[in-house]
N, C-alpha and C positions, 0 to 999 in steps of 0.2 A: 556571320550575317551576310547574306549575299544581296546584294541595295539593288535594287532596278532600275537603273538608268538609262536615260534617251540621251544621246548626247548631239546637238543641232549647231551644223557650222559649215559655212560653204565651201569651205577650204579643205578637199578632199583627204592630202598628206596631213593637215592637223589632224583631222577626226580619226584616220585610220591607225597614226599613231599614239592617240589616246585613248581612244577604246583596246588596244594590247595592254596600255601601261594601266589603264581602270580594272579590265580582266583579270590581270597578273594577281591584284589585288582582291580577286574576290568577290567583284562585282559583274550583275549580269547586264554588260553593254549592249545596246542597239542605239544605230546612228542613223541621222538625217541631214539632208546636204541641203535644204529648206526650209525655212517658213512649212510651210504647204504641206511638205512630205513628214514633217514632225507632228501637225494634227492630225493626219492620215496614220503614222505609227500609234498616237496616241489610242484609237479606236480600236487595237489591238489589245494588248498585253498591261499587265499590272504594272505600270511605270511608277516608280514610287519620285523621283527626283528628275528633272531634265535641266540639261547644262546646256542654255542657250547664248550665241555668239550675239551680241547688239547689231552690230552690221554685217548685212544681209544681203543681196541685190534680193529688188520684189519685195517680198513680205518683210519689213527686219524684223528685228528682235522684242521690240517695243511694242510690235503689232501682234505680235504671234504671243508674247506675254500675257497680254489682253486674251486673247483665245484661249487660249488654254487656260484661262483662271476663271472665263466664261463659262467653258464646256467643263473643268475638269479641277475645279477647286480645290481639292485636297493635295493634287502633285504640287510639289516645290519647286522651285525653280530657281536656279543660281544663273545669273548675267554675266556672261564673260567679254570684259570690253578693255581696248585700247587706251591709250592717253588721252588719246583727243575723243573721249564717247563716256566721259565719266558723268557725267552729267546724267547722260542717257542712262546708265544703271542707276544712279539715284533714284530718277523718273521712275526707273522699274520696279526700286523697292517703295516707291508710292503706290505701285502697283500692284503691289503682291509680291514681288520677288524674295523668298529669302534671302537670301544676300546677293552678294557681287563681288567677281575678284578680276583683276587686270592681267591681261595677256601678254608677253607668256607668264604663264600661274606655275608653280610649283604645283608638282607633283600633288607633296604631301600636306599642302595647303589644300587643294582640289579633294583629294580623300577625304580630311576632314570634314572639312565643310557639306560633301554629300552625305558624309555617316549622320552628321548632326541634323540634315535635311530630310534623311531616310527616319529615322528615328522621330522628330514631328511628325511627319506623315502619317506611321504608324499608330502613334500618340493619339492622334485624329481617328483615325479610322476604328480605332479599341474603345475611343468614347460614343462612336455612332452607333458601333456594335452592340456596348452598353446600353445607349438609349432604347435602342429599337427592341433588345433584352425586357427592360422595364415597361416598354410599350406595352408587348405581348402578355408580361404578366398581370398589369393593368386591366387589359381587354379581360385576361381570363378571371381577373379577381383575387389571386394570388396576392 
């Protein structure tokens, strides 16, 4: 399973060396060093999960959470925050966030969590598909 992730965090050396170690793993990473620039990625490609950092300069985390659960409901969204921002991921999973994990996160805690985020996602999308299925045969009489 190859998972689609965005991964959003202002810190240049984190995101560059976590999109290697998400890769490595089989996952098709694309990053964003913003707020801003991860709703601009989002308007592309099939992002099934995005692993967003709480603190942000500009846009945080909180906010861009809200956006993209605006624009783009079915991606998942895992909150990566600090000791002192936990709170703020709480907030987040009031928010829609699938979960939250604390910086730095393990590896293969990060894996998980986006497989099991990848995997709703999916979940979602195969009962829409379903629906719109039953729609059509509806309309036709089927």
């Amino acid at each position: 399973m190859h998972e689609k992730v965005l991964l959003v965090d202002d810190e240049q050396g984190f995101v560059e060396a976590m999109e290697k170690r998400l890769a490595k793993r089989g996952m098709v990473v694309r990053t964003a060093l913003s707020g801003e620039a991860a709703l601009d990625a989002l308007q592309t490609a099939g992002t099934e999960v995005v692993v967003l950092d709480v603190k942000m300069p500009g846009m945080d985390g909180v906010e861009t959470l809200r956006r993209i659960k605006a624009e783009y409901p079915l991606v998942e969204v895992i909150m990566l925050t600090g000791h002192g921002t936990v709170e703020t991921a709480i907030e987040g999973m009031r928010l829609g966030a699938f979960d939250y994990l604390m910086k730095p996160c393990e590896i293969e805690d990060l894996v998980a969590k986006v497989g099991k985020a990848a995997l709703r996602h999916q979940g979602h999308e195969a009962r829409i598909l379903q629906a719109e299925a039953e729609a059509i045969a509806l309309r036709r009489g089927d």
